[in-house]
PDB file as gemmi writes it, atoms N, CA and C in Angstrom:
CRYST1    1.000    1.000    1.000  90.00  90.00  90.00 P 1                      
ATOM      1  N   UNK A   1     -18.254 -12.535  -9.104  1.00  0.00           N  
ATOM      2  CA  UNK A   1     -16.967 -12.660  -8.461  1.00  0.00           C  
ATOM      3  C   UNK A   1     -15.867 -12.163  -9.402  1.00  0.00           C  
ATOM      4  N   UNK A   2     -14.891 -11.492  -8.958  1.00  0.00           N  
ATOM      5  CA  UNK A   2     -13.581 -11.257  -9.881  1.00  0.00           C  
ATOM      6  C   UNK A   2     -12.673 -11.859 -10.199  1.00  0.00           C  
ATOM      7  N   UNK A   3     -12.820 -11.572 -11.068  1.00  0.00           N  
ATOM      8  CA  UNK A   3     -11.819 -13.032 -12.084  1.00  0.00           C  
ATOM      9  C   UNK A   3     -10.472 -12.837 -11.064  1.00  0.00           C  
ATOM     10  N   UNK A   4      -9.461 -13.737 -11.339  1.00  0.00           N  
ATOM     11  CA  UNK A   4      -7.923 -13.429 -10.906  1.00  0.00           C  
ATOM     12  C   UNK A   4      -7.349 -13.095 -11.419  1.00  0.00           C  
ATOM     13  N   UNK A   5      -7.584 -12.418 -12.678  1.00  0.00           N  
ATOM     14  CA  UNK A   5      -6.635 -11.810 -13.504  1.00  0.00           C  
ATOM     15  C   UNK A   5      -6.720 -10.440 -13.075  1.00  0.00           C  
ATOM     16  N   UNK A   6      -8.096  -9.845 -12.619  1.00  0.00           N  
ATOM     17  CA  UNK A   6      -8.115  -8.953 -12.406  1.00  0.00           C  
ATOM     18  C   UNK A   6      -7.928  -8.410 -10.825  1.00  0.00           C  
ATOM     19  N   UNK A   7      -8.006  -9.182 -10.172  1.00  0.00           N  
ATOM     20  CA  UNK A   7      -6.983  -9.381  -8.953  1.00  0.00           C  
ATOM     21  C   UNK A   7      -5.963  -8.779  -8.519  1.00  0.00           C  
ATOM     22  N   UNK A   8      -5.484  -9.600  -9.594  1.00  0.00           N  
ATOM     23  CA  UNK A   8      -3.917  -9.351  -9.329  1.00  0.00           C  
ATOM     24  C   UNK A   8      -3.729  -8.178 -10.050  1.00  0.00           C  
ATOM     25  N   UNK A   9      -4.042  -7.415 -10.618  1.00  0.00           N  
ATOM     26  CA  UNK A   9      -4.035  -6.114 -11.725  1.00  0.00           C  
ATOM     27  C   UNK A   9      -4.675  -5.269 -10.550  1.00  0.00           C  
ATOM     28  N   UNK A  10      -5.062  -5.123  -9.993  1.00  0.00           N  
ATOM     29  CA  UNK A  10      -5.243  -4.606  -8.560  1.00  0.00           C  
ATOM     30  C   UNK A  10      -4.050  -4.189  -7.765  1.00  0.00           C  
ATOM     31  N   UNK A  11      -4.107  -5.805  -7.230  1.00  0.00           N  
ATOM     32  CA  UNK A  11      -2.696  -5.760  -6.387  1.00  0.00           C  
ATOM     33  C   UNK A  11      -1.394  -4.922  -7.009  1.00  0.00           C  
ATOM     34  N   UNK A  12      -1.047  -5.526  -8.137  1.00  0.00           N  
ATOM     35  CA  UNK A  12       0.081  -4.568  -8.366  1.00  0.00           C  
ATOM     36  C   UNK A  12      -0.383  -3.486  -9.208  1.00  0.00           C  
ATOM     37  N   UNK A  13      -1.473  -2.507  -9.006  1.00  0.00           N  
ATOM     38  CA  UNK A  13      -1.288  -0.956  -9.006  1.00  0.00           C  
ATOM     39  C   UNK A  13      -1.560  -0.662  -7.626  1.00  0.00           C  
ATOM     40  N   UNK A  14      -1.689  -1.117  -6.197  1.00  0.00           N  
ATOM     41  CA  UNK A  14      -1.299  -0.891  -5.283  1.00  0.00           C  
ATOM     42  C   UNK A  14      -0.062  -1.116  -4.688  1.00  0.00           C  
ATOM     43  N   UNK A  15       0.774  -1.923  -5.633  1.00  0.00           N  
ATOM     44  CA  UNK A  15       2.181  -1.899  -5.138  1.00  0.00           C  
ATOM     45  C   UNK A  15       3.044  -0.888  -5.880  1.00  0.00           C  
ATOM     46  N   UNK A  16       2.637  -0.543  -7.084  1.00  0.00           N  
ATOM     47  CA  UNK A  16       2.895   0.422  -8.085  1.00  0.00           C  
ATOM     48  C   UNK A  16       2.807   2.082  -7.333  1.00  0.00           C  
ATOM     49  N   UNK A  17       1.571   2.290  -6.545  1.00  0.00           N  
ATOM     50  CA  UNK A  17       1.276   3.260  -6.018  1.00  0.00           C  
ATOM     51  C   UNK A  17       2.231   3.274  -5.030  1.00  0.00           C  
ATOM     52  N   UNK A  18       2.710   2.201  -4.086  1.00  0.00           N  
ATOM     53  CA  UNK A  18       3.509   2.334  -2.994  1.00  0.00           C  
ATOM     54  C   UNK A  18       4.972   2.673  -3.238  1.00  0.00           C  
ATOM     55  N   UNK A  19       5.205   1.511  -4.416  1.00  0.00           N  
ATOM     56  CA  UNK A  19       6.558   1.906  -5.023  1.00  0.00           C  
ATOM     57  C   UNK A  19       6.802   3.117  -4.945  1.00  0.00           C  
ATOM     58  N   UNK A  20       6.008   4.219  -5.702  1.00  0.00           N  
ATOM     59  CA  UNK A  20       6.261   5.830  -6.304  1.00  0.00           C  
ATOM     60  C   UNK A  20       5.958   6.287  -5.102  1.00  0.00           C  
ATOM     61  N   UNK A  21       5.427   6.308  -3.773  1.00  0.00           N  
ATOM     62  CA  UNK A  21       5.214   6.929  -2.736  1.00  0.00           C  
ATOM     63  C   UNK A  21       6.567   6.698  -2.153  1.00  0.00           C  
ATOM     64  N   UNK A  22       7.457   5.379  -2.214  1.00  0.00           N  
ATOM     65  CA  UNK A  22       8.524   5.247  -1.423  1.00  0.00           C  
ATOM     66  C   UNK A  22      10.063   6.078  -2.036  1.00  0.00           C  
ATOM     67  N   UNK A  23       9.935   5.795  -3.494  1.00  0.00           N  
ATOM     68  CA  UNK A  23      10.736   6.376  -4.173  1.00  0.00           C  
ATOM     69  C   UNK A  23      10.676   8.283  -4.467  1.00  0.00           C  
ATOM     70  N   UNK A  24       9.452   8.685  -4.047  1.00  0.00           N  
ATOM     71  CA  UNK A  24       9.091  10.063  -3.749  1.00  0.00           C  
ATOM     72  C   UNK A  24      10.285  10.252  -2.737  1.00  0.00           C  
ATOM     73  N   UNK A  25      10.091   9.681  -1.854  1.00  0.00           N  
ATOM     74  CA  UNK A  25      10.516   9.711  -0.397  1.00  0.00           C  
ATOM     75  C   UNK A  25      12.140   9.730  -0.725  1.00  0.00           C  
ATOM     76  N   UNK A  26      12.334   9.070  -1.386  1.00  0.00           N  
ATOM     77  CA  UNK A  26      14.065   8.501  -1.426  1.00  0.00           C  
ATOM     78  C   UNK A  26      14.290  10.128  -2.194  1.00  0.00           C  
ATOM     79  N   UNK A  27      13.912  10.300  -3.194  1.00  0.00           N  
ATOM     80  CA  UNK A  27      14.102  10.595  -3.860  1.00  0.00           C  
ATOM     81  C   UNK A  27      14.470  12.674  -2.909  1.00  0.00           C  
ATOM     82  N   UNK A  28      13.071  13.103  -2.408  1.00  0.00           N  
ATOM     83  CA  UNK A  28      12.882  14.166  -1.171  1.00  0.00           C  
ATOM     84  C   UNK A  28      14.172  13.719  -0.367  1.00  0.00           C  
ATOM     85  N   UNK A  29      14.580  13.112  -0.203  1.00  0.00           N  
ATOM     86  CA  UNK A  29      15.730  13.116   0.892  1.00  0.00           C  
ATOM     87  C   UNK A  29      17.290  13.154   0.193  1.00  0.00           C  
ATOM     88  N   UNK A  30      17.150  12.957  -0.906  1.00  0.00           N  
ATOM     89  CA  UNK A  30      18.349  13.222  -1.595  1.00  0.00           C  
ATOM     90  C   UNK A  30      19.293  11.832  -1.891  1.00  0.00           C  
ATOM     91  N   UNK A  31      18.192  10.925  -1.785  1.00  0.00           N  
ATOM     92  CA  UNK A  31      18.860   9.537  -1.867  1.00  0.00           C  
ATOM     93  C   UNK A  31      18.912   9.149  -3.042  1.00  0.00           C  
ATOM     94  N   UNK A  32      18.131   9.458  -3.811  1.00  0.00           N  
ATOM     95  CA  UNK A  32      17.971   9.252  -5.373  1.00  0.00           C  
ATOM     96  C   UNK A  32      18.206  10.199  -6.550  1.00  0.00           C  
ATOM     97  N   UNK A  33      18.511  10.004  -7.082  1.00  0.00           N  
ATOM     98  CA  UNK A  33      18.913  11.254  -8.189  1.00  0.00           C  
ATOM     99  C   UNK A  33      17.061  11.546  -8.755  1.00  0.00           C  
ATOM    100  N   UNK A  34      16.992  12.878  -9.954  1.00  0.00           N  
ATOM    101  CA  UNK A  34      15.708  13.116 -10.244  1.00  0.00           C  
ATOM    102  C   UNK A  34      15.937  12.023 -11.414  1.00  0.00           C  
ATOM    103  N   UNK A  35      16.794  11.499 -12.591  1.00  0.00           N  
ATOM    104  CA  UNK A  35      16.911  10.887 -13.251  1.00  0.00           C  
ATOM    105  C   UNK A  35      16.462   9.657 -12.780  1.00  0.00           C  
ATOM    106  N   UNK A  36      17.422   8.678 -11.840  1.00  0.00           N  
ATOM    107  CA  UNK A  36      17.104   7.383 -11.776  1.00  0.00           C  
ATOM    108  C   UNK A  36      15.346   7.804 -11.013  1.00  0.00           C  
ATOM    109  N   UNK A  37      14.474   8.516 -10.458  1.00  0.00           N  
ATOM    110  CA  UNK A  37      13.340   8.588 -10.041  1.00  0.00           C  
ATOM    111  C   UNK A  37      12.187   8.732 -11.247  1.00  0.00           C  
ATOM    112  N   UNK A  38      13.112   9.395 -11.673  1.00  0.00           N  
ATOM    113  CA  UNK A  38      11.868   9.657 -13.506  1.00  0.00           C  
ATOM    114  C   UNK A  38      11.598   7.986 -14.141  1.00  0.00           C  
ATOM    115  N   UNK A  39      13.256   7.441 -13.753  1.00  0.00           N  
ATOM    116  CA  UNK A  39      13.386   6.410 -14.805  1.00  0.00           C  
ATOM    117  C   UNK A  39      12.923   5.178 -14.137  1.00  0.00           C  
ATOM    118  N   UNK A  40      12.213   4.787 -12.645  1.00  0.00           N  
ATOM    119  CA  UNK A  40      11.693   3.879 -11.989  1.00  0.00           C  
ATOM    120  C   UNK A  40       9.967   4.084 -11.817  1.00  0.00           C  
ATOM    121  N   UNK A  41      10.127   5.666 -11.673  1.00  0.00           N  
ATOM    122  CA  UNK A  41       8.570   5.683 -11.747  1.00  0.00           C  
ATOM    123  C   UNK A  41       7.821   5.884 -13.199  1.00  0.00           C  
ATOM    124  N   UNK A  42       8.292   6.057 -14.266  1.00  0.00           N  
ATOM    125  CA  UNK A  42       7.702   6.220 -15.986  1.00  0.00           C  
ATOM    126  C   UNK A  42       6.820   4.782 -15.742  1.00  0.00           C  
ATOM    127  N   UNK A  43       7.274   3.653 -15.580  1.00  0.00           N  
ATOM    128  CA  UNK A  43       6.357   2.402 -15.902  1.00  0.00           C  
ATOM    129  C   UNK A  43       6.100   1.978 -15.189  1.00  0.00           C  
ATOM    130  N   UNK A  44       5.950   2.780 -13.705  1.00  0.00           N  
ATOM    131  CA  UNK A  44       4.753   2.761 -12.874  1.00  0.00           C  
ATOM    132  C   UNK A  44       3.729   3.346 -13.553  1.00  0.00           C  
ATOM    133  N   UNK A  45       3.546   4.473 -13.525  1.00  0.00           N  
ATOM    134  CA  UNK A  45       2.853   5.624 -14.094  1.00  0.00           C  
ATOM    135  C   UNK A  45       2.171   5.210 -15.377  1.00  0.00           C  
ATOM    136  N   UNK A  46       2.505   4.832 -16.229  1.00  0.00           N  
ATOM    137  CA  UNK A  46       2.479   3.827 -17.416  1.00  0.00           C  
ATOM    138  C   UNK A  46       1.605   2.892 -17.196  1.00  0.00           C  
ATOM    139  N   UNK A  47       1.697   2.022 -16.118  1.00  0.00           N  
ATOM    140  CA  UNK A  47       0.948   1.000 -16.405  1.00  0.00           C  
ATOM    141  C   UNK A  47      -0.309   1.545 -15.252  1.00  0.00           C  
ATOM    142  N   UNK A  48      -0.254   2.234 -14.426  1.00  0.00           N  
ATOM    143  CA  UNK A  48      -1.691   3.000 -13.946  1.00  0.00           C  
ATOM    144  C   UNK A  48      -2.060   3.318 -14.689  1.00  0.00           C  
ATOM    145  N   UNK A  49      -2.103   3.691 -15.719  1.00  0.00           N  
ATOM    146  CA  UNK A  49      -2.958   5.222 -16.696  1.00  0.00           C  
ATOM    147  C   UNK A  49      -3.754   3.461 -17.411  1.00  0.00           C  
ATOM    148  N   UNK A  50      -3.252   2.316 -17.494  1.00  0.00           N  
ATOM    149  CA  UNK A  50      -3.507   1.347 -18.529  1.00  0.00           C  
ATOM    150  C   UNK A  50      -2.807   1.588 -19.953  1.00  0.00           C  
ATOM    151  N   UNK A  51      -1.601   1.932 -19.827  1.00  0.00           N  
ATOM    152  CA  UNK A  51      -1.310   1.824 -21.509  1.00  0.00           C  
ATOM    153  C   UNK A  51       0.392   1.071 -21.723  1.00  0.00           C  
ATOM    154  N   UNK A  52      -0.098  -0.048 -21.027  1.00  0.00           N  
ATOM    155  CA  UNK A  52       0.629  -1.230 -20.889  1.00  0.00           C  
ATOM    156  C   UNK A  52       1.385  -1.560 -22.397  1.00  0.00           C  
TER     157      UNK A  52                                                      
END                                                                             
């Protein structure tokens, strides 16, 4: 069975993934600057790769 630590380390790189899919989006429509998008998705990206 999987521990809950690892669970939840799951869950949020699927919210991590959604985040950067939504902020793609903002970002394609001109809602977001490329700066503040670099600077929300880096530690998404970051903590997918594992180098927390």
């Amino acid at each position: 069975m999987e521990k809950r630590s690892d669970q939840i380390e799951v869950e949020l790189k699927v919210l991590c993934i959604k985040m950067i899919e939504l902020l793609t989006k903002l970002k394609e429509k001109g809602i977001t600057s490329e700066e503040e998008f670099e600077k929300h998705v880096a530690l998404k990206k970051k903590f997918l790769q594992g180098n927390r």
